[in-house]
N, C-alpha and C positions, 0 to 999 in steps of 0.2 A: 648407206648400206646397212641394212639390218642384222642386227645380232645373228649368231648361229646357232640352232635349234639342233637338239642330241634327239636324234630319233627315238622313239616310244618313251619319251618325258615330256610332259606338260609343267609347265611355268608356275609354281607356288602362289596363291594369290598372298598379297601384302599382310601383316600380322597389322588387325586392328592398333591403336595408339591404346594404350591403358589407360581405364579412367581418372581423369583428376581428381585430384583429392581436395578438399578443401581446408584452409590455414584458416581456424577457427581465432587463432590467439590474435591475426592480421584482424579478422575484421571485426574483435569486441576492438583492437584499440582504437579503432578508428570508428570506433558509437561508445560514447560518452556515458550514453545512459547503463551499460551493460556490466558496469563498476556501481550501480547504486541500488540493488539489489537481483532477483531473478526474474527473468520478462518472459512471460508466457502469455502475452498478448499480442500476437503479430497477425491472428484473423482480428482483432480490433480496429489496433495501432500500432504500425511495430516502431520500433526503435530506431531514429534517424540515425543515418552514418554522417561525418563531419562533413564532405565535401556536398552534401544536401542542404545541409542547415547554412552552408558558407554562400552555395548557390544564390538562396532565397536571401539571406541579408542583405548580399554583393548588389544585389536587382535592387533593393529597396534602398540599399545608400545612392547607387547610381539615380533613382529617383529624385531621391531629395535633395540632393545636387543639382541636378539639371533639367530636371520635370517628367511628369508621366510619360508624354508622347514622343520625347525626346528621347528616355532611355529605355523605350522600345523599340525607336527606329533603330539605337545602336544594337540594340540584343538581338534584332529581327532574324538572321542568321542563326543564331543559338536555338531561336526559336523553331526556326523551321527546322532544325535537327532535329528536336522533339518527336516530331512526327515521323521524322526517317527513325527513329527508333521506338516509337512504337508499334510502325510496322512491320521493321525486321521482328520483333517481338510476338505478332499475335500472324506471321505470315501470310499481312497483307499486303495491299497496295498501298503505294502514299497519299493516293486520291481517297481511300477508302475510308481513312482516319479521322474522325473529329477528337478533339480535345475538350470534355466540360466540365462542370463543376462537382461531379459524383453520378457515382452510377444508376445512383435510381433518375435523375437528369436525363442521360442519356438513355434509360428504359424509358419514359415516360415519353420523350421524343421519338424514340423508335415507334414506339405504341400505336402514337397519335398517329403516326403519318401513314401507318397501316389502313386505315379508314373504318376501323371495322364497325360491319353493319349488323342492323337484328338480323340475327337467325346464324352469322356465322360461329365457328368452332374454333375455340382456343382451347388446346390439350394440355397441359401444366402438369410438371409433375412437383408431386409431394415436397421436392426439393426446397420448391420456391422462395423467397425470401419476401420477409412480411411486404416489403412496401413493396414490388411486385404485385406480392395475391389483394394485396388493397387497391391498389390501382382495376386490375383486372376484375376483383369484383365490383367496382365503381363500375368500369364500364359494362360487367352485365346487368347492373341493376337500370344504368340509365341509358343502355343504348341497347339492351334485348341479346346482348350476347350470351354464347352459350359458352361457359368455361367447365371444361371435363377434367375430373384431376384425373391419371393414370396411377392405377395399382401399382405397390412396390412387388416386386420378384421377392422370395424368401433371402436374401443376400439386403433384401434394402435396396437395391437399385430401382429404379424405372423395371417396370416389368414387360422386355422388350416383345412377345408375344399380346399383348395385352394392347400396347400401341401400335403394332402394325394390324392387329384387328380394330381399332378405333379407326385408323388410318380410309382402311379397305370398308369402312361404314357409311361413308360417306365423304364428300367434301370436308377442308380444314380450312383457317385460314393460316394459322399459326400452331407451334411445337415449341415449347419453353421451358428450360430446364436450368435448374443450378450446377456448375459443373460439380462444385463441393458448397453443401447447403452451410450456416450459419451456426448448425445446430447438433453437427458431426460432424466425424471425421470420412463419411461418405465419400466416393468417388462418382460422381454417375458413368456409365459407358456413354460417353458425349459423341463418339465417334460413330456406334451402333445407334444412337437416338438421330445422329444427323444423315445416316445413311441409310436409314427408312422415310426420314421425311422428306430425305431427297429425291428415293424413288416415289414419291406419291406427290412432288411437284410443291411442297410446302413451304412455306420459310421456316428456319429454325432461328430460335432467339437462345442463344447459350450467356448465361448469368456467369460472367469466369472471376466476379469480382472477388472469390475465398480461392480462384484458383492462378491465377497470373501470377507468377513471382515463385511458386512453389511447385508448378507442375508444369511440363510442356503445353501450351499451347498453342498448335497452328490451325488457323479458322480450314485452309483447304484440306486439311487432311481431316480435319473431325466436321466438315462439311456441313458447318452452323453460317447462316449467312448473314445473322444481326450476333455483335458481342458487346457485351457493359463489361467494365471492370472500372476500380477503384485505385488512386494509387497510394490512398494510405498504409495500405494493407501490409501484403506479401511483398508490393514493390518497393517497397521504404517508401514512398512521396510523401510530400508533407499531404495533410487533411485538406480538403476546400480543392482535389484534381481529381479527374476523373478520363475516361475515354469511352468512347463510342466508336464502332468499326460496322458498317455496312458494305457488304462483298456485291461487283458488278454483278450481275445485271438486274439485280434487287434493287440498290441506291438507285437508277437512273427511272424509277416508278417511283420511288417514295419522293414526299415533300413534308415539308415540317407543317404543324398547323398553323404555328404563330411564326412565319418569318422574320427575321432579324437582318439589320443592314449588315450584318458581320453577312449573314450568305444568302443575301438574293439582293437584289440590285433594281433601282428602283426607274422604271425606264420613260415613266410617261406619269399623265394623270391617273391614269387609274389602272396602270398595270407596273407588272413585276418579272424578271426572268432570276432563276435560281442560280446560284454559282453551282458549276455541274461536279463538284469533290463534294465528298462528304463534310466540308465545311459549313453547308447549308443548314447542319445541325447546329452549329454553335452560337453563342452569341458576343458582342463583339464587347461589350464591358467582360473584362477575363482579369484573372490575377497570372500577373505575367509573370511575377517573382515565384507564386508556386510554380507554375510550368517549367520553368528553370530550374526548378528543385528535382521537380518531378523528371526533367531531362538527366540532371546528373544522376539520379537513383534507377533510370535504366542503364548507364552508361557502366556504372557499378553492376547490375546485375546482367549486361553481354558480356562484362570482363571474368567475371565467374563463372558464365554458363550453365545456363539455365538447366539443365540434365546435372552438374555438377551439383549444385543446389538441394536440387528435386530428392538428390541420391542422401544427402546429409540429412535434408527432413525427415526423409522417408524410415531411413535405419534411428534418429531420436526418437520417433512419432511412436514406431513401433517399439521399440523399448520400454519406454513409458507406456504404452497401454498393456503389457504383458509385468512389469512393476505394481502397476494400479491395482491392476485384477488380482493379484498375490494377495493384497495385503483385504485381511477381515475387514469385513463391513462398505468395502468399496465397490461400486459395481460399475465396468466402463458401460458406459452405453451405446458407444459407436456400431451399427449394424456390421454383418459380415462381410461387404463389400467398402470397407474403409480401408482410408490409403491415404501418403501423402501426411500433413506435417497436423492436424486437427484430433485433440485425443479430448473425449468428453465424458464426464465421470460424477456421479452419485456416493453420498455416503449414507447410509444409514441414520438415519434420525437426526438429522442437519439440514436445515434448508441449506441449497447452492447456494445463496447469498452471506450465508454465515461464515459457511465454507471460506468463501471470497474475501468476508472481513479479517478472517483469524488466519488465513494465509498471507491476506496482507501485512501483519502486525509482525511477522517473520521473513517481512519482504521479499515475498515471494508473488509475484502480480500476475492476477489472471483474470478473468472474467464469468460472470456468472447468466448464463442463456434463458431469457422464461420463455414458456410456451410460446407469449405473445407475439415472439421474432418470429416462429416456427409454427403456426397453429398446423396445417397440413400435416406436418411430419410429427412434431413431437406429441400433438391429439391422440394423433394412430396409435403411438409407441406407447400412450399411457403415463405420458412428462410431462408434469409440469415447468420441471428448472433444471436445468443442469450444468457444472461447473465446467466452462470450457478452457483447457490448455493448446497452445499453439507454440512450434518452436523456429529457428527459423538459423540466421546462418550465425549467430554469437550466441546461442545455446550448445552446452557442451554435457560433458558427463556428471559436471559437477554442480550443474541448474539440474539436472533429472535429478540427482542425489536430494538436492534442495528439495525439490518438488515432494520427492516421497516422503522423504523422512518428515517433511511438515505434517503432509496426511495421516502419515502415521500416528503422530504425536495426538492430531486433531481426533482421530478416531480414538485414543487411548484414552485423552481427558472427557470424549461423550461417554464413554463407557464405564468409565469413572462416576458422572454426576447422574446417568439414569438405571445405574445399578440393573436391578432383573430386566428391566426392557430395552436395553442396551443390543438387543438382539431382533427388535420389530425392524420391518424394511420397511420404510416408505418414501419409493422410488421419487426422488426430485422436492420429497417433500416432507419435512421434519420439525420435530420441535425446535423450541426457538435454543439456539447456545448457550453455553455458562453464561450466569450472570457479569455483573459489573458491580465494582465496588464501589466504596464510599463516597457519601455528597462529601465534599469537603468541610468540615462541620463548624466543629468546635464547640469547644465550651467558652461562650461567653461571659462569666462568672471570672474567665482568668484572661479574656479576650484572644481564646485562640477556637482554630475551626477546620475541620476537617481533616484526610487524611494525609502524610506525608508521603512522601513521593521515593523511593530511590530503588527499585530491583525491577528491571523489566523482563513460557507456558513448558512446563515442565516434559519430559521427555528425551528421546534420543539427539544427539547433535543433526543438526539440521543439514551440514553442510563444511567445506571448504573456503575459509571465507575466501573472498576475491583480494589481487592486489590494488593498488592504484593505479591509475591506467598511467599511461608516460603522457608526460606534463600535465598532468593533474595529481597536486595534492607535495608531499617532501619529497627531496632525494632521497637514495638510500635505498638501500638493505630493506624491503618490504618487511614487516612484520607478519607472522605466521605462526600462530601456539599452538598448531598441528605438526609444527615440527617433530623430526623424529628425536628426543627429547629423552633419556629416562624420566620417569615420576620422581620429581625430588622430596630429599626425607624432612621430617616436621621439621619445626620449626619451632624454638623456644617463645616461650608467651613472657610477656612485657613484665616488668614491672608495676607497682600499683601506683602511682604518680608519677608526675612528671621530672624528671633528673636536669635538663636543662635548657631555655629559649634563646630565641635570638631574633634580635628586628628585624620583621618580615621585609625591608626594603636591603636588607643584606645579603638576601638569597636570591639567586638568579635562579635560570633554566640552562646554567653550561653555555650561553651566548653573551654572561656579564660575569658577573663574583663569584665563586663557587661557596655553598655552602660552607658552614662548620663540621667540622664533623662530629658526630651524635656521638651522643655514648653510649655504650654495648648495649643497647636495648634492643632484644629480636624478638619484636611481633610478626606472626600471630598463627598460632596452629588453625586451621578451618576450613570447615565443609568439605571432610571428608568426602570420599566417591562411596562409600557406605552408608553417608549418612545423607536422607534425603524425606522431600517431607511424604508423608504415610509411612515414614516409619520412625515410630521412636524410638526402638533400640539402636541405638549409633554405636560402630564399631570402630576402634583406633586407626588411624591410617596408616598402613606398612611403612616399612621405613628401609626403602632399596638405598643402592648405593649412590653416591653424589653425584648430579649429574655435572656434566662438562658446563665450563662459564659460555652464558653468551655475547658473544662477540659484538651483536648491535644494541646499541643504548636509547631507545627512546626520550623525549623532551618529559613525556607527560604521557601513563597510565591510568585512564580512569576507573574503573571497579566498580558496577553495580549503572544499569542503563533506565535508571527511572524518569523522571523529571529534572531532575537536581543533576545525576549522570549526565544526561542525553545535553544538557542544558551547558556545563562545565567542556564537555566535550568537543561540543559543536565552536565554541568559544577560542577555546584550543586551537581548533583546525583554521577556524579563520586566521587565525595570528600568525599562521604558516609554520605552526611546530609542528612535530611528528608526533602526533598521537594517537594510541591504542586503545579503545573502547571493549571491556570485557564484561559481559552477562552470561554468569552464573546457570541460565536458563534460554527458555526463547524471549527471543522478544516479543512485548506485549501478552507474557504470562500474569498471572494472575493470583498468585503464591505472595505479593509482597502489599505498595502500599499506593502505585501509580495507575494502577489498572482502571477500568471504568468510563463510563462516562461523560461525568460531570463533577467537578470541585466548584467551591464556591472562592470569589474574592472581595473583600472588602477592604474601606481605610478606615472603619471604627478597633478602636483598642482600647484597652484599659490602660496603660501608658505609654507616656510621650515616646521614650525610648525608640517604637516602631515607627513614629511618625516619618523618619528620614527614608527606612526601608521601606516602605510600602510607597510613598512619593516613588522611588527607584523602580517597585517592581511594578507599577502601573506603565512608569515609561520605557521599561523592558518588556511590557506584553506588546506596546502600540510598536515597538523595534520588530518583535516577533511577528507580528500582525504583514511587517510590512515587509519583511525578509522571504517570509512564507506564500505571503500572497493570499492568504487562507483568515478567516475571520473566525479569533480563538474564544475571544468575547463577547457575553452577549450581558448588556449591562441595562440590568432589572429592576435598580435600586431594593436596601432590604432593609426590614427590620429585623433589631435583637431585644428580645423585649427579657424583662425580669423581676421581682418582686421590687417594688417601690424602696425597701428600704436596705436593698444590696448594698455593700459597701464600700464595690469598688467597679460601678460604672460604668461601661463602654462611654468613649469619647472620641473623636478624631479629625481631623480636618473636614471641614464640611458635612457634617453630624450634629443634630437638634434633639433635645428629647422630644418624644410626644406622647400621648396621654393614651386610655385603651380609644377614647372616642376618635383622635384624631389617625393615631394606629387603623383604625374600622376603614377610614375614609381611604388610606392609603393604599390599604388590602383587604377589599371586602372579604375573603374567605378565609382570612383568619381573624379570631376570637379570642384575646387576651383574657385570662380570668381576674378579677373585680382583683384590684391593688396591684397590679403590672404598669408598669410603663416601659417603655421602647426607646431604642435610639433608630432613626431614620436618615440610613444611608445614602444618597441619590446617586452612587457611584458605585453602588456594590452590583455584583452582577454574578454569574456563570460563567464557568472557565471548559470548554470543550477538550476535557483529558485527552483524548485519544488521538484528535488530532494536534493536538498539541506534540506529542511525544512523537508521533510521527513528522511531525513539521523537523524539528528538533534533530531528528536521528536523519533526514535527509539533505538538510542544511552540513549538518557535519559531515557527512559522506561527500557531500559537491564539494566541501572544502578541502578534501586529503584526508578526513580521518580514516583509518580501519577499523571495522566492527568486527568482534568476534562474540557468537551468543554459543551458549551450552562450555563455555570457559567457565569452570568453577577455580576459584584461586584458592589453594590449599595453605599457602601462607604465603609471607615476604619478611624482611628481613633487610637491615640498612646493610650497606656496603660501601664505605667510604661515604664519598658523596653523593653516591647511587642508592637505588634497593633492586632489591633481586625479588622478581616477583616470581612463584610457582603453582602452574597449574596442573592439573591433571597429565596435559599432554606435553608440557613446554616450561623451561625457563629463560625470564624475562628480566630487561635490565633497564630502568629507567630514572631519570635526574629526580621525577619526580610523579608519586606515585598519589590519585585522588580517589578517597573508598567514600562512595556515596551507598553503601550498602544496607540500607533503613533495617530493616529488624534482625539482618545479620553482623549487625555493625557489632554488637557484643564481641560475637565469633572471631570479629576482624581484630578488635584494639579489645584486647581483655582488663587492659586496666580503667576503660568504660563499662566495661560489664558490672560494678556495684550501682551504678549512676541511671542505667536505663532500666524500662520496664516496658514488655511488649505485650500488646491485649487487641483481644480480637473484639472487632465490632461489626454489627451487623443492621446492615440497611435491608430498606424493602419498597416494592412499589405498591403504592395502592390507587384502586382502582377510581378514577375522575374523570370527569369532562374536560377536555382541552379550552372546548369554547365559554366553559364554566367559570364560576367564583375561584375555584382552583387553580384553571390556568392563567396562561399569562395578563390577561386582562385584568387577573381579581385578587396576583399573589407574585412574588417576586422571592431571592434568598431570605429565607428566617432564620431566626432560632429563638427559640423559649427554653426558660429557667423553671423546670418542672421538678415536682418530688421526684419523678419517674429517672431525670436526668434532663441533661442538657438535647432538648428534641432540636432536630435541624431540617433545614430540605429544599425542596425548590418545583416550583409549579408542576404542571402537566404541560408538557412542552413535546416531547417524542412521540407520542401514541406508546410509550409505556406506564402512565399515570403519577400521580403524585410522587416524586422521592421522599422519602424521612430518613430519620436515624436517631439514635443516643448517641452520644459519644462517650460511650463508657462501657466497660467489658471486661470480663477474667483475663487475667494473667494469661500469656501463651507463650511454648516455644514455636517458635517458626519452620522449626525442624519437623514439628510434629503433622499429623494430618488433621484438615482443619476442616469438622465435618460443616454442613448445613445447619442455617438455624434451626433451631429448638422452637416446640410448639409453646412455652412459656415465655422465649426468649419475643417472640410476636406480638404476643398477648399482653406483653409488658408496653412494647414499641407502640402497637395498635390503641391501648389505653390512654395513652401520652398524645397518638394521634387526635383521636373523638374528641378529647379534650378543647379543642384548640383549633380544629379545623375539621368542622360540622360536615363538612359536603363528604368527606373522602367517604370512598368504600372500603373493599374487604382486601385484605393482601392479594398482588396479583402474582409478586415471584418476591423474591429474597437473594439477599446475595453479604459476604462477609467479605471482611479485608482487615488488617494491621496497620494501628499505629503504635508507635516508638516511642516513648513517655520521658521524659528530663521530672522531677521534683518539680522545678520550676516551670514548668512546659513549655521552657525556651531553647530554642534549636542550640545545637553543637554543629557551628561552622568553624573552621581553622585548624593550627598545627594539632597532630597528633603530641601531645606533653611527651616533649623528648626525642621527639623523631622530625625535628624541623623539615626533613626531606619529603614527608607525609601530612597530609591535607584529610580532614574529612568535614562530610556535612551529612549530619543525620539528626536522629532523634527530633523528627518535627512535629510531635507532637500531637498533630490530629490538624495541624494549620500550616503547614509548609507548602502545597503545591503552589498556591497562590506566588509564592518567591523565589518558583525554580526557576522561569528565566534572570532575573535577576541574582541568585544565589550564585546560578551558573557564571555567571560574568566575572562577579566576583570571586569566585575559583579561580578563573584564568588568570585575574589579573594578582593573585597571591601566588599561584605558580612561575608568575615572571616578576616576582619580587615586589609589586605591588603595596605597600600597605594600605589595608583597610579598615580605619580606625571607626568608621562607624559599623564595623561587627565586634568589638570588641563584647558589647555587652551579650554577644552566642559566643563567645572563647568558650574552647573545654577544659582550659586553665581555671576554670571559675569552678570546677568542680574539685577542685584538688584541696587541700589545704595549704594556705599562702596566696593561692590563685586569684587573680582580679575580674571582675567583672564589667 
């Protein structure tokens, strides 16, 4: 009996469901990577979620257990899911689906089996993606086919007037479009491009590899009857999967050109019948463990819902491109029919790729697009390169924050170092970045070299830092100096020596002996938020009311993220304390002594004393080397040459003199002058700074640490067995506090401020041949004992030319603004060049940095004199980086009570009176 019906009323239709929202905090926990810095690469790569990456292992242990064939027969089920959900996914058939190795795979099969002859018509629009328009121009140069690109419409899309008049010209055989090209954040109308080629009987080939995962799509409604996509993308899949989808009654004409027993079937001597599913695309060697990966990353992405998804991108996407476009000097480039999760953007006198490296160094990762991916589209537009950002579903408010405010910063220091031209546009394509600082040098005369390491680019905070994801890294109370915090008031400065020690293996980290407790010694007023560098006038920092104690105690606060920092830190973290990483600035600025390039390492010294350390830090780079996975090393052997009758020698373990003739043989392109001789390193090599600090700062994040940059510490202050660290935004409580602070270290321990001495030095490249006397064939790490100074440097190696330098320079504050070199300061360098090394040419750039001076030019590693709870390592001198993985080690292992009695002789006790060395 049906309901009863109220005369002249009709029945309310049902209120839509409200859209789901998406739980952004659920799915960073569950990807790993979304805790070690900001990922704006998911049109690249994006970021695995756990049960993808569990997927793919689980398949390869069952493998190596039970055998290939074996633990496919068992997965075969899991397998065939795959397919069932790919094709709920692109609303096909299950027959329709093949599974291959990447998209251009299944383009280039699709392609083939089209047959196309001379004289047919392939339509393509600008979209394309290079290895598409490669292929396709392959096949017209060698099979006479005709490929017509289609006009963009003023919006940047397919100019759909334009192809249905190409259409109505004549015969086709194909229609090929990127749903979202490579190179923007583009949309094409894929529905309107499939619903003209359909009325005019064409196939359409839709490219959805930028669009699967982030946009609807279903093949029957947008009416493309060939699709590629990729599943490393937008789908989370692992790299090495792909899919092909052929809609009936197209597949049952197509045939692959090169058949595989995976799909056709072998029936006779000289014939073949095809499996009739689109499985005739595939071939039958497959990585099964991806596909299983690739199955649970759709399985993730039906439980979200694809429109759910679509909705989150769409509102980040657009945010950030209306952010970007605010800020001077930025210009987004996405045409006006962009849409969907892809924002691409130009700065001003910056190549994209620059862009890419100095957002990296603030970990913030994204990718940088050249024409060459895009010639079609980004030709037209007049780009060369452009910086692409992508977000996806564990991007939140606080990655866009990240994102801008790096930009920012980046546009503020170009405009900084190109003063009146700082205002030229040149779209995709700019002068080259800030330079990079110091070879790692030295002065051989006292057997040290280069610059010392410890403060990791100036400007606004970047960011929120992230927490630690759950089960990864300590328990506890996450650490956060964005807390809402009053600014705490100074802080009294130290004492001028040391009041009293105690054996380092007496002090724990609060999980053994506690501490003694210090006596009333409160270091260290510093770095006011007034005082910053380009400005010398520094103002007192106010002095509000006290803020409230904080209630969580960290193991171990490190302070200043250089080499020595990042190095102490990551050490830290491994060891499962709870530790908090604070820089002053961004990381990988360029204000202190770690920045650059290139340092040099060697095991030549003027005395024994080092011989133990450097044995250490040789087998702390092969640790790093292998932690990292990354090769930091590149080992050149070097001379240190000096006047014959120096009086105190480089020497070292596996060190020979040799004479200037035998020096010649060693290094043809350099020229000792008449009465030098050299010592010959075979162990001395280049240290790759930048990866380095980066290997280092990622190691400690996989292990628990927290990084927080643009934390400047205003002071600290012991607290029983604690110190009380304060920053700008936050106070902080830790057992044990490490200031790896290189040329602020005065600021920090004021009663080192008689002891140190901080001077600016200035390197430059000049100009050489790679394949020359210069480069590596004909020159390795040097250094010469010249009137001029101690000159250093190290081949042509990068395509930026020769490095040099002195290691010697004025006096500076570090606070102050440290302009460019000086046209005499060159003059000086380039004289000392000519000298010694005939080939070089004329300066090609220049670049300055700080080192941190001792009397003795030996580092200050250990207790702060008086404050056993505080640790520092600075002042190295112009030769420390060489010993920041190893310094680092031995950080951690004084923070957990360790003694290290072969650092005694870097004690900062030895600067005191009384103090031993």
């Amino acid at each position: 009996m049906s309901a009863p019906v109220t005369a002249g009323t009709a029945a309310s239709p049902p209120s839509p469901p409200p859209p789901r929202t998406l739980n952004v905090a659920a799915e960073r926990a569950r990807t790993p990577g979304s805790f070690t810095g900001h990922h704006f690469n998911s049109a690249g790569a994006a970021l695995l979620a756990n049960g993808t990456v569990e997927a793919v292992i689980d398949h390869l242990r069952a493998e190596s257990l039970s055998g290939g064939y074996e633990a496919a027969k068992h997965a075969a089920p899991a397998l065939e899911a795959v397919y069932a959900r790919t094709a709920e996914l692109l609303g096909a058939r299950l027959e329709e689906v093949a599974l291959v190795e990447s998209a251009t795979a299944g383009w280039q099969r699709a392609v083939s089996a089209l047959r196309l002859r001379p004289g047919d018509r392939v339509l393509a629009a600008r979209s394309s993606y290079v290895s598409s328009a490669l292929h396709l121009l392959s096949v017209e140069r060698d099979h006479g086919v005709q490929v017509e690109l289609l006009p963009n419409a003023p919006d940047g899309a397919v100019d759909l007037e334009a192809l249905e008049a190409a259409l109505r010209a004549g015969p086709a055989s194909l229609v090929t479009a990127a749903h979202v090209p490579t190179s923007s954040g583009l949309v094409e109308p894929a529905a309107a491009i499939g619903a003209l080629a359909g009325a005019h009987g064409v196939p359409f080939l839709l490219d959805a590899t930028q669009s699967l995962g982030q946009l609807p799509v279903d093949m029957g409604a947008i009416g493309c009857d060939l699709l590629i996509g990729t599943g490393r993308k937008f789908l989370r899949g692992p790299r090495g999967t792909g899919l092909l989808a052929v809609r009936r009654p197209l597949l049952d004409r197509l045939a692959p050109e090169a058949p595989d027993v995976r799909g056709a079937r072998w029936t006779a001597e000289r014939s073949w019948e095809l499996v009739p599913d689109a499985k005739r695309f595939e071939l039958w060697e497959a990585a099964h463990a991806l596909r299983l990966g690739l199955g649970a990353a759709l399985t993730d992405l039906g439980a979200l819902g694809v429109d759910t998804v679509a909705r989150h991108l769409a509102a980040l996407a657009t945010s950030l491109r209306e952010r970007l476009s605010a800020l001077p000097g930025v210009h987004v480039t996405d045409p006006p029919a962009a849409g969907g999760a892809i924002v691409t953007f130009v700065v001003d006198g910056l190549d994209a790729s620059d862009v890419q490296r100095q957002l990296a160094y603030r970990r913030v990762h994204l990718i940088a697009v050249p024409a060459g991916h895009g010639r079609w589209d980004m030709d037209h537009r007049g780009l060369t390169k452009v910086v692409r950002a992508s977000v996806h579903v564990y991007n939140d408010q606080d990655d866009l924050d990240a994102l801008v405010e790096a930009v920012r910063e980046i546009v503020c220091l170009q405009g900084r170092s190109t003063g009146d031209d700082a205002g030229r546009r040149e779209r995709g394509v700019g002068a080259a970045g800030r330079g990079n600082a110091g070879a790692e040098a030295g002065d051989a005369r006292r057997g040290n070299s280069g610059p010392e390491a410890d403060a990791l680019m100036p400007g606004p905070p970047l960011s929120t830092p992230r927490a630690t994801p759950p089960g990864h890294g300590p328990q506890g109370p996450a650490a956060n100096v964005d807390a809402s915090v009053p600014t705490p008031s100074p802080v009294r400065a130290p004492s001028n020596g040391p009041t009293t020690t105690a054996p380092a293996a007496a002090r724990a980290t609060g999980l053994g002996t506690a501490p003694p407790t210090p006596s009333p010694v409160t270091p260290a007023l510093t770095n006011s938020p007034d005082r910053v560098p380009g400005n010398g006038n520094a103002k007192p920092a106010p002095t509000p009311a006290a803020p409230p104690t904080p209630h969580h105690t960290h193991d171990a606060i490190v302070v200043g993220l250089g080499v020595h920092g990042s190095a102490a830190l990551r050490h830290l973290a491994a060891r499962g304390l709870d530790v908090l990483g604070l820089e002053q600035y961004g990381l990988g600025h360029d204000l202190g002594s770690s920045h650059g390039e290139t340092r040099m390492i060697r095991r030549a010294y003027p005395h024994p004393d080092w011989d133990a350390l450097v044995d250490t830090a040789y087998r702390a780079w092969t640790e790093l080397e292998g932690a990292s996975k990354a090769q930091l090393l590149d080992i050149t052997g070097g001379l240190y040459a000096a006047p014959q009758d120096r009086p105190d020698p480089l020497r070292g373990p596996g060190c020979r003199q040799v004479d200037g003739e035998e020096a010649a043989r060693i290094f043809p392109g350099l020229r000792l002058p008449t009465g030098f001789n050299a010592v010959h390193d075979p162990r001395a090599g280049i240290i790759d700074a930048q990866e380095t600090l980066r290997a280092q700062l990622t190691l400690a994040e996989r292990a628990g640490a927290h990084i927080h940059d643009h934390a400047r510490v205003l002071g600290w202050e012991p607290d029983g067995d604690n110190v009380v660290v304060r920053t700008g935004k936050a106070v902080l409580r830790t057992r044990r506090l490490v200031l790896c602070t290189g040329p602020w270290t005065a600021a920090q321990v004021p009663s080192l401020a008689p002891h140190l001495t901080v001077t600016r030095i200035v390197n430059a490249y000049f100009a050489a041949d790679p394949v020359g006397p210069l480069g590596s064939s004909g020159l390795g790490s040097f250094s010469v004992d010249l009137p001029q100074g101690l000159l250093y440097g190290f081949p042509a190696t990068d395509g930026r030319g020769l490095k040099a330098g002195l290691d010697s320079g004025p006096p500076w504050d570090p606070q102050a603004a440290r302009p460019e070199a000086t046209d005499a300061e060159l003059a000086l360098l380039a004289e000392a060049v000519a000298r010694v090394l005939p080939g070089a040419g004329p300066v090609a750039e220049s670049l300055t940095c700080l080192y941190t001076m001792t009397a003795d030019r030996r580092f200050i590693v250990g207790e702060v004199p008086g404050v056993p709870q505080v640790l520092v390592a600075s002042a190295c001198s112009g030769h420390g980086f060489k010993f920041g993985p190893a310094i680092g080690e031995a950080l951690a292992d004084l923070v957990c009570g360790i003694a290290r009695p072969d650092l005694d002789f870097l004690s900062p006790a030895r600067l005191f009176p009384g103090g031993t060395s």
